[in-house]
DRENBATOR-130925 format. One line per 8 residues: number of its first residue (from 0); their letters; for each residue y, z, x of C-alpha. Coordinates in steps of 0.02 Angstrom, whole numbers, plus 32768, in hexadecimal, padded with zeros to 4 digits. Layout:
<tilos>
NUM) a) Y Z X  ...
</tilos>
This chain:
<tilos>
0) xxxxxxxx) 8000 8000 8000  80BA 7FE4 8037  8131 8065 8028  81D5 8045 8011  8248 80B9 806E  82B3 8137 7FEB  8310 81BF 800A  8362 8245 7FB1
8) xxxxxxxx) 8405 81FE 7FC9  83CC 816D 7F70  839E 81CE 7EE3  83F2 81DE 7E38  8406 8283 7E0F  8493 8257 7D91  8414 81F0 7D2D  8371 8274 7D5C
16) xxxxxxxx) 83BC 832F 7D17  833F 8390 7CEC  8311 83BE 7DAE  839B 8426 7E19  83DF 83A6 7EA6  83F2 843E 7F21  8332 8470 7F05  8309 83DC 7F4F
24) xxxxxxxx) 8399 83DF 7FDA  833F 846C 8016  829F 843B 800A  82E4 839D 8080  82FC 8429 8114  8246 8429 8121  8226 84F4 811B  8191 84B8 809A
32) xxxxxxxx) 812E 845A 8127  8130 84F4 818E  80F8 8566 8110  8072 84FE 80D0  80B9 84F7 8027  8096 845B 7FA7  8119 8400 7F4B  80CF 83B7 7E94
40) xxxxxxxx) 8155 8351 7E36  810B 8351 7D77  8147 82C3 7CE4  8149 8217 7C8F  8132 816D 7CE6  81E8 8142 7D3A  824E 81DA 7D37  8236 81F6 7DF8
48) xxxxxxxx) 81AC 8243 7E3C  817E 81C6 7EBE  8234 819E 7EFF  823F 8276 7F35  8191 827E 7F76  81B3 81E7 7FD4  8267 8232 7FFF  822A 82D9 8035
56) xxxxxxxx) 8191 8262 80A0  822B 820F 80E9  8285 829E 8129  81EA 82F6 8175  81C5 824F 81D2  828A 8261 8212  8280 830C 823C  81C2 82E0 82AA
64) xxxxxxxx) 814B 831B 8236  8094 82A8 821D  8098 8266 815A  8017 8216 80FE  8034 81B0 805A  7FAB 8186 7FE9  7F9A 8156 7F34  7F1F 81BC 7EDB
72) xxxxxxxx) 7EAE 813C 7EC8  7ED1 8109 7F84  7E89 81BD 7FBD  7DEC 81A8 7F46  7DC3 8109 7F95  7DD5 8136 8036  7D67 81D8 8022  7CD9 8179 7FD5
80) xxxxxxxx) 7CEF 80FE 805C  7CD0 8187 80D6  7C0D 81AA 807B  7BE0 810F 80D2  7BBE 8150 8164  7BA4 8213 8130  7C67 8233 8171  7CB7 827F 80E2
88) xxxxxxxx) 7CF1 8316 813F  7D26 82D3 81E4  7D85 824F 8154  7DDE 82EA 80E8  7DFF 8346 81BB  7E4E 829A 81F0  7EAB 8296 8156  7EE6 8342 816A
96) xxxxxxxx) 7F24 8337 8220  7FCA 8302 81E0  805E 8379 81B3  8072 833C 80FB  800E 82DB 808F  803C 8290 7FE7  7FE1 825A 7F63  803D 81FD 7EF3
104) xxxxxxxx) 7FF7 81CC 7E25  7F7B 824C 7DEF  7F60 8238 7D36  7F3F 817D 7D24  7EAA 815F 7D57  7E04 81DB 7D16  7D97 8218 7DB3  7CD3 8215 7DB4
112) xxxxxxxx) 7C82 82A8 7DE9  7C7E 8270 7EBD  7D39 8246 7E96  7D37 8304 7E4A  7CEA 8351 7EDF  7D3E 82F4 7F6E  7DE9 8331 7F1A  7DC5 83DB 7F13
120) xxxxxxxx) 7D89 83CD 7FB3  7E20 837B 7FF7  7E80 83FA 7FA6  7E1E 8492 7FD0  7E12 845F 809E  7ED9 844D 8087  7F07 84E1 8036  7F71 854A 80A3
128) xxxxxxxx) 7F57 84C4 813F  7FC9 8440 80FE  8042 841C 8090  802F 83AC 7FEB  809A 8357 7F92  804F 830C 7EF0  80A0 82AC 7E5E  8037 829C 7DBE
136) xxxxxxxx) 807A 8263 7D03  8016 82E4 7C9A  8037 83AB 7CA9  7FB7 8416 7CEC  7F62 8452 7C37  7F2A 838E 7C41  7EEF 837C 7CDE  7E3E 83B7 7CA5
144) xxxxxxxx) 7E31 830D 7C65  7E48 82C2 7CFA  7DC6 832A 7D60  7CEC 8312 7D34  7D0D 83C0 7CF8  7D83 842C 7CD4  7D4E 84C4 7D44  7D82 8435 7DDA
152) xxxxxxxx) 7E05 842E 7D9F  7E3D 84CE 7D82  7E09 84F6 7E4F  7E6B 847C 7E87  7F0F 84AE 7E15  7EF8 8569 7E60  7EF0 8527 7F13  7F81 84AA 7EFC
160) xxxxxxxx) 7FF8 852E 7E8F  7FE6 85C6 7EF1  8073 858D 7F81  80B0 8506 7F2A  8171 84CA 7ED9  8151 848F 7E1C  81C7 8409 7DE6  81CA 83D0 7D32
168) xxxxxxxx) 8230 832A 7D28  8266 82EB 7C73  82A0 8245 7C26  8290 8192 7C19  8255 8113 7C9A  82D7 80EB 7D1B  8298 8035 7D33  82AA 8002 7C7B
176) xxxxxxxx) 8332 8064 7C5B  83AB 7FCF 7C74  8328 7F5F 7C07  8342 7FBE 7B6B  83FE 7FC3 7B7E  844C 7F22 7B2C  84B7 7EB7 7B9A  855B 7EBC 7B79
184) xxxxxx) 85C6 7E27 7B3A  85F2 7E00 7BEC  8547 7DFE 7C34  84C9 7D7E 7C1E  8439 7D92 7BC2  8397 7D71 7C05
</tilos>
């Protein structure tokens, strides 16, 4: 996957209100990555999530730190990749060698039960080692839905809570936003 480079300067905050712009100011200066604290940035399809993970990615690659960026669905593949050839652990301890890791879209895609366990896994070999930053569209009484079963997923919510900055962004998709606004008599229509 490409990433395309955002930053928190880039960011809207006029348009995105319902998360305090100084809250994530300070989580810029990095004091998360040294405490081994997570970062999980909770809403709707196009109200943010991805631009701050990405931003807070950004400045912890400025500032020297090792950052990782998957997908969900990136991670999943690559851990059954690694049952190939039996190296699932030395996969998740490769992984896990950088500073930060984010895993960006949990929620839109349903995991299996080796999707399930590799997860928790993941999770469980992080907790208080790393830092995680995850972005997912449903809130946490839904993730059970996601997970094979819901005691998975309930492990992995109490590793990734316990240290961890909650925020809960609101609103409507900031890529359509302009696409359900009519143009106005001096614009063009499409």
């Amino acid at each position: 996957m490409t990433l395309t480079i955002k930053t928190l300067d880039q960011f809207d905050f006029s348009y995105q209100t319902s998360i305090n712009q100084q809250s994530l100011y300070d989580l810029a200066e990095l004091g998360f990555i040294e405490a081994k604290e997570n970062i999980i940035f909770l809403g709707p399809s196009g109200v943010g999530k991805s631009h701050l993970s990405t931003a807070l990615g950004v400045a912890a690659v400025t500032a020297g730190y090792t950052v990782r960026f998957y997908t969900f669905t990136e991670l999943v593949d690559e851990l059954y990749s690694a049952l190939v050839d039996g190296g699932l652990s030395r996969r998740i301890d490769s992984i896990l060698k950088n500073d930060l890791i984010i895993l960006d879209e949990l929620g839109y895609v349903s995991m299996d039960e080796t999707a399930s366990d590799h997860i928790f896994q993941f999770v469980a070999q992080a907790y208080e080692k790393r830092s995680l930053i995850l972005t997912s569209n449903l809130n946490f009484a839904e993730w059970g839905t996601l997970f094979s079963n819901t005691s998975t997923a309930a492990a992995v919510l109490d590793r990734l809570l316990h240290h961890a900055h909650v925020f809960n962004l609101k609103g409507d998709s900031y890529r359509i936003r302009n696409r359900l606004i009519p143009p106005s008599k001096d614009e063009p229509s499409e």
